[in-house]
C-alpha positions as CSV (number, residue, x, y, z in Angstrom):
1,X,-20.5,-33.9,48.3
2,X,-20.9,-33.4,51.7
3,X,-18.6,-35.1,53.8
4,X,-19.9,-38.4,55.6
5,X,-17.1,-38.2,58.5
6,X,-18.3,-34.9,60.4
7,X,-14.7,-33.6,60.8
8,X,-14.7,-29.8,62.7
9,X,-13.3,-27.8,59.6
10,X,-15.1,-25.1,58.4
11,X,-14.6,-26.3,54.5
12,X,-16.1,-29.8,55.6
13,X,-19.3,-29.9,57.9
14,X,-20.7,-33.0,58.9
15,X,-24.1,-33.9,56.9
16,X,-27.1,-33.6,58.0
17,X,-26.1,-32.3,61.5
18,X,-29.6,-31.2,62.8
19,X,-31.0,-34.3,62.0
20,X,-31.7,-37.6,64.0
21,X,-30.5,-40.9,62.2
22,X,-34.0,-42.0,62.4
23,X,-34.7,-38.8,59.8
24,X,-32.0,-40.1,57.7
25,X,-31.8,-41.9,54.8
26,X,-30.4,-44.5,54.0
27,X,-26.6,-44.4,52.3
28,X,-23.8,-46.9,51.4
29,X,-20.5,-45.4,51.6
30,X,-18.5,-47.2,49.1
31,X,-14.5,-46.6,50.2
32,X,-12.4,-49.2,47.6
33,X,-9.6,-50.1,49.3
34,X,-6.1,-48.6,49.2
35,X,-3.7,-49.5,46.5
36,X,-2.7,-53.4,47.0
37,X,0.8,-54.7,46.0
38,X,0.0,-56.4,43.0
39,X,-2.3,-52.7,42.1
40,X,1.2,-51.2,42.0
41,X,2.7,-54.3,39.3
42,X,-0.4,-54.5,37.4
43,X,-1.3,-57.5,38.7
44,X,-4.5,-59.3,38.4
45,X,-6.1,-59.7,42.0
46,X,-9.7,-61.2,41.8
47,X,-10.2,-63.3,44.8
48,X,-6.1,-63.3,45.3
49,X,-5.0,-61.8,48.4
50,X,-2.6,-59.6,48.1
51,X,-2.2,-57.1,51.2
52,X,-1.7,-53.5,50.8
53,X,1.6,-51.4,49.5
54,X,2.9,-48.5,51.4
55,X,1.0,-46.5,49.3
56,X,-2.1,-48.1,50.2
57,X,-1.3,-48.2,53.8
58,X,-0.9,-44.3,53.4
59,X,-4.4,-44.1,51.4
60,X,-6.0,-45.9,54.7
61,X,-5.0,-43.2,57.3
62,X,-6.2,-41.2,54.4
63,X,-10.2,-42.6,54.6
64,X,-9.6,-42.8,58.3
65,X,-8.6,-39.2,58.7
66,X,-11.6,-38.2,56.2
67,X,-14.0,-40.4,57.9
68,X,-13.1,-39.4,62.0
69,X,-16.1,-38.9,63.9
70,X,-18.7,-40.2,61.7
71,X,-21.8,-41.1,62.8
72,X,-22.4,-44.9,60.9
73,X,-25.4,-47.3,61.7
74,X,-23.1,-50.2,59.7
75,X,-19.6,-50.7,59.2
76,X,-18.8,-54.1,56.4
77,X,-16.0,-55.1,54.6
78,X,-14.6,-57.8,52.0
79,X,-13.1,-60.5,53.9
80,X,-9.8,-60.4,51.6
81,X,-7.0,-58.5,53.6
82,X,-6.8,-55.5,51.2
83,X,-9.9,-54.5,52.6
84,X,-9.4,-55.9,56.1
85,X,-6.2,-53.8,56.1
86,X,-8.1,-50.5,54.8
87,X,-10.7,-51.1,57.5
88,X,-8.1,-51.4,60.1
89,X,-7.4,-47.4,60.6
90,X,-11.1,-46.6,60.0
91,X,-12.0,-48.9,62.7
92,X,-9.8,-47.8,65.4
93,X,-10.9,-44.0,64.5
94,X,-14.5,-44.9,65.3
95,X,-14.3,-47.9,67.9
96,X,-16.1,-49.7,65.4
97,X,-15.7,-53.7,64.2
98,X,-16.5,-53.8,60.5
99,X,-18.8,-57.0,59.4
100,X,-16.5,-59.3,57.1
101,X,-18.7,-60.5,54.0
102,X,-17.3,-63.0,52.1
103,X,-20.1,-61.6,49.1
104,X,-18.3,-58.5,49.3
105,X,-15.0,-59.8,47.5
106,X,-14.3,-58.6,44.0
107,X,-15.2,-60.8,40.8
108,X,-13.4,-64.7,40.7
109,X,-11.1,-64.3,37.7
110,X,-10.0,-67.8,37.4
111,X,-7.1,-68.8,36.1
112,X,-5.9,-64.9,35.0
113,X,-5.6,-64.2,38.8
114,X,-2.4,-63.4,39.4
115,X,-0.9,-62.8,35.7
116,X,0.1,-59.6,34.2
117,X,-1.6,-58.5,30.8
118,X,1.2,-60.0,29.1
119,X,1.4,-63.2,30.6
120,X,-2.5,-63.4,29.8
121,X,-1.6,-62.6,26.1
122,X,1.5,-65.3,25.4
123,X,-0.7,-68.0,28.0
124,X,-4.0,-67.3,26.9
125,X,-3.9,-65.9,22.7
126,X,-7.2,-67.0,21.9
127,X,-9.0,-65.9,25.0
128,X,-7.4,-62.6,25.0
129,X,-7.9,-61.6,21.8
130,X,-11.8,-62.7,22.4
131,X,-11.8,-60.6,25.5
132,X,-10.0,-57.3,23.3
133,X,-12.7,-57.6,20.3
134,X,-15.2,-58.0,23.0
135,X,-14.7,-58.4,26.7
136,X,-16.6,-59.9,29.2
137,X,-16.2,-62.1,32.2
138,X,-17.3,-64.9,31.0
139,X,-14.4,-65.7,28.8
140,X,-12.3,-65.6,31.8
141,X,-11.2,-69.3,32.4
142,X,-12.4,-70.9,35.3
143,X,-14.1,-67.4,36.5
144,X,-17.6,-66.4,38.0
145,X,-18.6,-64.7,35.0
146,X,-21.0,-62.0,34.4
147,X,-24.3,-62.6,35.6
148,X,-23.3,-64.3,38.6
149,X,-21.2,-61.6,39.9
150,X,-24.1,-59.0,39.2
151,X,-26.4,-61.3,41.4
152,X,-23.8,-61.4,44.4
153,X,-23.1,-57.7,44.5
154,X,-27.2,-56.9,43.5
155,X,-28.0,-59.0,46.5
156,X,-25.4,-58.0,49.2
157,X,-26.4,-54.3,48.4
158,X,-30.3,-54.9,48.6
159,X,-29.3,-56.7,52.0
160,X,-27.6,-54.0,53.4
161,X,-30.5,-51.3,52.6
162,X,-33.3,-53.6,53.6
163,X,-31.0,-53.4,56.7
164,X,-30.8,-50.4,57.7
165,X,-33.5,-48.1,56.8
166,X,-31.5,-45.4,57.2
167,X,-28.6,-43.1,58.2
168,X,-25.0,-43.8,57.0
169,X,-23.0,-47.9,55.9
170,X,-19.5,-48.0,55.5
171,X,-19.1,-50.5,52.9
172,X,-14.8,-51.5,52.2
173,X,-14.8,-53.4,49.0
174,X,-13.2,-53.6,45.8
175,X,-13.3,-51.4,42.4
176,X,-15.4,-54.3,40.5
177,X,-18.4,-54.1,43.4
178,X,-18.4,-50.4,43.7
179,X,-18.8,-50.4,39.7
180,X,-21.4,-52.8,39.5
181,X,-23.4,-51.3,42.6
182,X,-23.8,-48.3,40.8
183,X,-24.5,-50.1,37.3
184,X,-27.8,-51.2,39.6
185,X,-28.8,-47.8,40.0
186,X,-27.4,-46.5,36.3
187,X,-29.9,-49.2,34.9
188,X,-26.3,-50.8,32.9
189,X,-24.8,-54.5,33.2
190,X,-20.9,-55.2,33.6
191,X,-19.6,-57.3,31.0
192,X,-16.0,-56.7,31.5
193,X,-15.1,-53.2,30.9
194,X,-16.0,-51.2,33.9
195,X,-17.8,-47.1,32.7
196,X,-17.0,-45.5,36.3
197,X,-13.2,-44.4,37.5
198,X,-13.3,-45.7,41.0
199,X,-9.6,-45.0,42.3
200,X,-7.6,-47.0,45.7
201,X,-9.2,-45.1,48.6
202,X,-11.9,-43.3,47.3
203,X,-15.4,-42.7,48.1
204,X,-18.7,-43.2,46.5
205,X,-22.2,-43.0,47.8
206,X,-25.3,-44.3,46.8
207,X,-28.4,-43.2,48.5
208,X,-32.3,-45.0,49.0
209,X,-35.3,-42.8,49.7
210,X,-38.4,-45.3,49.4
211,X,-37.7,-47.4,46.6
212,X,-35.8,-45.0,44.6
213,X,-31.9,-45.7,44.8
214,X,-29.5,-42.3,43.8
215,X,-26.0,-42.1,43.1
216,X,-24.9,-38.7,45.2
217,X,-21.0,-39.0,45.0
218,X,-18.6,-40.8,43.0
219,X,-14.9,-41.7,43.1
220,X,-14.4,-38.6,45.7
221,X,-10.8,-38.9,46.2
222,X,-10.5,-35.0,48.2
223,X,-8.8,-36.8,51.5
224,X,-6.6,-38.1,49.2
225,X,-4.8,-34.9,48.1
């Protein structure tokens, strides 16, 4: 893809260079934040907040780096400090504030936030061995379930085009929105098992001309390596 933050390297030109942003159109870029502590343990997160490991800190100045000098008409994030702390590099690179959204957070998972696959498997048998035959979130107890998180992350991204018409969004969220946002476009729901690898600190982009949305990049993860 061509790279969103305009760096001067010969292997990486900024996109659309000759253009004005009015000529644009419009894109989310999608950055999931940077590998959390509880990433690294296999920890359940949901709507816990659990702030970013070394790792992840390192994955920041990553997207930072990759995303110096770009020319953005938005900058939003989720509200939980994994993504706050992701943000925090990016925004000093372009003097920018991200938005917090609170409907940017990732999908409530009840009462399995914070447990390990096998603490979900010796607290909850029944549930997990529903959710193994088929998952979904609604068996989660206590969670937001399915359609309701599909509606949140439908409407926050409709918002955010019908916002700006065009030129480039940074959008710092979490694996579960990113998959669902491009669901929208793929024309699939999310039941609980998630189609797209969407990696800590990567980047994907999704793109409206008119009324036509287009997925143009997915889980790029070049600044990483």
């Amino acid at each position: 893809m061509s790279n969103p933050g305009g760096r001067a390297q010969a292997q990486r030109a900024a996109p659309d260079a000759l253009e004005t942003s009015s000529q644009r159109p419009a894109r989310l870029l999608f950055v999931r934040h940077g590998q959390s502590t509880w990433n690294g343990e296999r920890r359940i997160q949901g709507q816990l907040d659990p702030p970013l490991s070394a790792l992840g800190e390192e994955q920041a100045s990553c997207v930072a780096e990759r995303l110096e000098g770009a020319d953005l008409v938005g900058f939003y994030a989720s509200d939980l400090q994994r993504c706050r702390d992701t943000a925090a590099p990016i925004a000093e690179k372009l003097a920018m504030r991200p938005v917090t959204l609170r409907t940017l957070r990732e999908v409530d998972l009840g009462r399995w936030e914070g447990k390990t696959r096998e603490e979900l498997m010796r607290e909850y048998p029944a549930e997990w061995e529903r959710w193994t035959r088929e998952p979904s979130w609604d068996i989660v107890p206590g969670g937001e379930g399915s359609e309701p998180f599909e509606k949140r992350v439908h409407r926050v991204v409709n918002r955010l085009f019908d916002k700006h018409a065009s030129g480039d969004v940074l959008v710092v969220t979490h694996g579960g929105v990113i998959q669902v946002a491009l669901g929208m476009v793929a024309g699939r729901g999310s039941t609980g098992l998630f189609p797209f690898l969407i990696e800590n600190g990567s980047l994907t982009v999704l793109q409206r001309s008119g009324d036509r949305l287009v997925i143009t990049a997915v889980n790029d993860t070049c600044h990483l390596s």
